[in-house]
N, C-alpha and C positions, 0 to 999 in steps of 0.2 A: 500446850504449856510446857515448857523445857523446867524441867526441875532442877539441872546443873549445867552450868557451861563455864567450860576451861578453855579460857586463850592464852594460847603460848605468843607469846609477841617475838623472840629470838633472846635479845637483840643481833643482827646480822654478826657475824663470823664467832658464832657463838655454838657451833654442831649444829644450826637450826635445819641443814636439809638434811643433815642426819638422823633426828630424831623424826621429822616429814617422813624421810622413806620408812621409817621403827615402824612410825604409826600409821602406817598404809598398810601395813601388813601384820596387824595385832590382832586381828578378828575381832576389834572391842564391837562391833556393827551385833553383829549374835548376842553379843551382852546389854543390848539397846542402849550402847553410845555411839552416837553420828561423830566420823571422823572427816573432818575437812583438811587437808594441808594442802598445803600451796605446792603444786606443780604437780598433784595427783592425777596418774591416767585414769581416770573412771567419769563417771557419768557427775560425780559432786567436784570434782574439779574441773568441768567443763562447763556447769552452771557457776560455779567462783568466777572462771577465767571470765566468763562472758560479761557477767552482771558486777563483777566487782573492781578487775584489773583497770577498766576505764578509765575507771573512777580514783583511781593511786596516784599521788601528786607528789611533786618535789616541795611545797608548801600550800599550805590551804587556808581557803578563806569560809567563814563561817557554812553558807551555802556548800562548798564542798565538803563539810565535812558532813554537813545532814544527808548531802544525795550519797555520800559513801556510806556513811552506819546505816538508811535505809536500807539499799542494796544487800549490805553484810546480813541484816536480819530477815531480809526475805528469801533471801538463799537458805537460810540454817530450816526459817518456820518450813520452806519448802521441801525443804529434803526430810526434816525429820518428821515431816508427815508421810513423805513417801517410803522409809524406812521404817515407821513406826518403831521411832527413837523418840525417848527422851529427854535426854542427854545430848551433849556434844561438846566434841574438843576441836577447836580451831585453832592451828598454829599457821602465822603468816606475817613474819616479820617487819614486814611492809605495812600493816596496818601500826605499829607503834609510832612511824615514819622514815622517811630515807635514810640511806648509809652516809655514813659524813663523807664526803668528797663528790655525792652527789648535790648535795646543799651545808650551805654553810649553816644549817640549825642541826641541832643536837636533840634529836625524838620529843624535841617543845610539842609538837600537835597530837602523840601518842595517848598522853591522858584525854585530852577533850576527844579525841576520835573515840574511844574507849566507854567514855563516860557516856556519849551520844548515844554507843550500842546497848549498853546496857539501859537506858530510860526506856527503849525501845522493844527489847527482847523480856526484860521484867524477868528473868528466870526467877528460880527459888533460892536457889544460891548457886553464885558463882566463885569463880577463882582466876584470878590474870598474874602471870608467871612473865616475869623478864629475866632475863641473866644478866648480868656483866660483868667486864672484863677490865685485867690491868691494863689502863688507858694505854700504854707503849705498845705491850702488844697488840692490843684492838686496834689502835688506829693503822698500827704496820698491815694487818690482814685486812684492814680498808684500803688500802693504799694498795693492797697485790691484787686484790677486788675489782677497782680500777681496772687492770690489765687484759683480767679475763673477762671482762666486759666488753674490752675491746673502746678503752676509756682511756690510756696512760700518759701520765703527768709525771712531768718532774716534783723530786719530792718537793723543795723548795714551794713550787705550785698548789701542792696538795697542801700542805703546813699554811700556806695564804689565802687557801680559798676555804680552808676551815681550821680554825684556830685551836691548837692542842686544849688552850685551857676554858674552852666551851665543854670538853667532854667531861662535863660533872653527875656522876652517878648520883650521888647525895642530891641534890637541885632533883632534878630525872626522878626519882622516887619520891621525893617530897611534893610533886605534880602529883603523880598517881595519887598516894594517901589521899591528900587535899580531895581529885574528884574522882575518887571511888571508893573511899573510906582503904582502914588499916588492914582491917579482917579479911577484906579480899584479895589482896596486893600481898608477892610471894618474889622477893627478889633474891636471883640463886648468883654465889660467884662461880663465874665458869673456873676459879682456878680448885675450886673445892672439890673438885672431881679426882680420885686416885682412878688415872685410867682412862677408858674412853668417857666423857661426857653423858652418852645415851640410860649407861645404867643408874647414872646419878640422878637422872628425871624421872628414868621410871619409878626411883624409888620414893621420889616428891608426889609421883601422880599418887602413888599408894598410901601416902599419907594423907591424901584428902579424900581415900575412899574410892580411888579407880584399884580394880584389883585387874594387873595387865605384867605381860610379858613380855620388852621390848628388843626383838633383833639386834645385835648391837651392828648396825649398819654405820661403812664408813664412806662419805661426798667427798669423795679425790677430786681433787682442781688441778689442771694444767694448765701450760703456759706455753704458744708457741714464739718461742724469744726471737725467732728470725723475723714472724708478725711483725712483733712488737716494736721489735729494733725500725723496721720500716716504716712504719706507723710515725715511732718518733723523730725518721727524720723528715720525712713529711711537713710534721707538725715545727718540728723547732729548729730545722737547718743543723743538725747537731753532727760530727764526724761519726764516720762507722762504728770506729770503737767506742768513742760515746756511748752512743744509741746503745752496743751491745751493752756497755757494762751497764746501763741504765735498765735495762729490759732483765738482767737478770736478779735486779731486787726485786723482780714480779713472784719469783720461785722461790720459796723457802731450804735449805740446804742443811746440810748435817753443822756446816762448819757456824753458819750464821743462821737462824731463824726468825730474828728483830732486827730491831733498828741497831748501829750500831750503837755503842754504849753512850756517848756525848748526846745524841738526839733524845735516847732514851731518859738517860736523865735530865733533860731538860724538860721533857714532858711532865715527868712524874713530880719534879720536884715542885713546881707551884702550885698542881693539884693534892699536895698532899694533908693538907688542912681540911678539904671540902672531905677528903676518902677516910679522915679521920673520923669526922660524922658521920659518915655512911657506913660504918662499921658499929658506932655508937649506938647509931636509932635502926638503919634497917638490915643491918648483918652482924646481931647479938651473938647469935648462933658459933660465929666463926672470928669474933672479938679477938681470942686468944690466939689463933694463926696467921691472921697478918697476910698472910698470902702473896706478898711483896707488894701490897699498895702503898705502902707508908716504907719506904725503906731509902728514901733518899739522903744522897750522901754529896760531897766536896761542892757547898752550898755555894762559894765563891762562882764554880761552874754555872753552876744552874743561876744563880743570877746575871749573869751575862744574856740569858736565854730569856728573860721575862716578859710580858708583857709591857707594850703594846707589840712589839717585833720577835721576831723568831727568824733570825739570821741564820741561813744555810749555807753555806760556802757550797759550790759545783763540788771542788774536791773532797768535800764530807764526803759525795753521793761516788762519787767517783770509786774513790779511796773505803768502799766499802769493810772497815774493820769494827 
């Protein structure tokens, strides 16, 4: 019988292999909580990989989702009897559901995959922890995501094959509550973190009673833009310098880190009614700082930008400013 279990879901570009590597290396195992994270070298991530990564879909149908929370719960029962744990923290971003650019759904199947595990595993109490993030820059670190996957798209591509204003936090939480109730569902914003990310989780684990120490480990991502560059023209017949200057929206930089500012606010600004709610009902906490989800400005712009289309000119992408 597992008395608690903690799933860190990410969401992806959210520190989530940062906090992975923290928690591979916290000794919670001595304090009898089983630690699972996704891409761990040891023996419980090599029963994950086998019995679970299968099983990971770009969208799922019922069936899928039962042979996946089975899997997830015969891994945990199995190792925390091999461990004599009773506890367990599993982070695996992947189990909420794909990164947008991989599918045009926005973590729709994250609650029911969730909900399946827990009918399943029955702990005594749990806790599920998602982050998220101001939509412009999430989707930009999806979109550089892409690259180092060895995936690159023009933006334009990317902006069509997953639509900015599908990425509604507020919706995305109001899932979770609905099937797994309020008390268990912990949504953090990654912009609340002064600093690196990793120490702002440990300090959530300890407020539900994990008493832990977490490394503050940093997941550096490269980019090799000569790759990339080739890749794209490959894929899209594009000139050299194209390709190049496209390949190096995949690296983030001193001068630029996001989209530029047009894109940006085009994103934010139709979503800024749903983030209003999400602030409302599931980030009370941090009501008063705003954190720039709501901070959209020269609405004329942003309406040119609305749905149903999201018109990218080449030279936006180009003309990176």
């Amino acid at each position: 019988m597992i008395k608690n279990a903690v799933f860190h879901l990410g969401a992806h570009k959210t520190a989530t292999s940062s906090i992975q590597q923290s928690l591979r290396q916290s000794g919670l195992r001595q304090k009898g909580v089983l630690v699972i994270a996704k891409g761990a070298a040891n023996k419980g991530r090599d029963l994950y990989k086998e019995m679970v990564n299968p099983l990971i879909r770009n969208s799922y149908t019922a069936q899928d989702i039962e042979a996946l929370s089975s899997a997830v719960v015969d891994v945990i029962t199995a190792l925390s009897k091999r461990h004599r744990c009773d506890s367990v923290i599993l982070s695996d971003e992947n189990l909420g559901g794909p990164m947008p650019g991989l599918s045009p759904l926005f973590y729709d199947d994250g609650p029911r995959i969730l909900s399946s595990i827990l009918d399943k595993l029955k702990p005594e109490a749990f806790t599920v922890f998602l982050t998220c993030r101001k939509q412009d820059d999430f989707l930009c670190s999806c979109y550089r995501q892409l690259y180092h996957l060895g995936k690159p798209q023009l933006l334009e591509e990317f902006l069509e094959s997953f639509h900015p204003g599908r990425a509604d936090w507020n919706a995305i939480a109001d899932k979770y509550v609905s099937a797994i109730g309020r008390d268990g569902f912990r949504l953090l914003p990654y912009e609340a973190a002064t600093g690196s990310f990793v120490p702002f989780f440990q300090d959530q684990l300890c407020r539900i009673g994990i008493d832990v120490k977490l490394a503050d480990k940093h997941a550096n991502i490269s980019v090799d833009h000569q790759k990339v560059a080739k890749q794209l023209l490959a894929k899209d017949g594009l000139s050299q310098e194209e390709a190049r200057s496209i390949a190096m929206l995949a690296q983030p930089t001193s001068r630029q880190s996001g989209f530029p500012p047009i894109i940006a606010r085009a994103i934010m600004g139709p979503l800024e009614a749903g983030n209003r709610r999400l602030f409302r009902k599931h980030l009370r906490e941090y009501r008063g700082h705003k954190l720039g989800y709501y901070q959209a400005n020269n609405l004329d712009l942003i309406k040119a930008f609305r749905l149903p289309a999201f018109p990218i000119e080449e030279s936006n992408i180009l003309n990176y400013k």
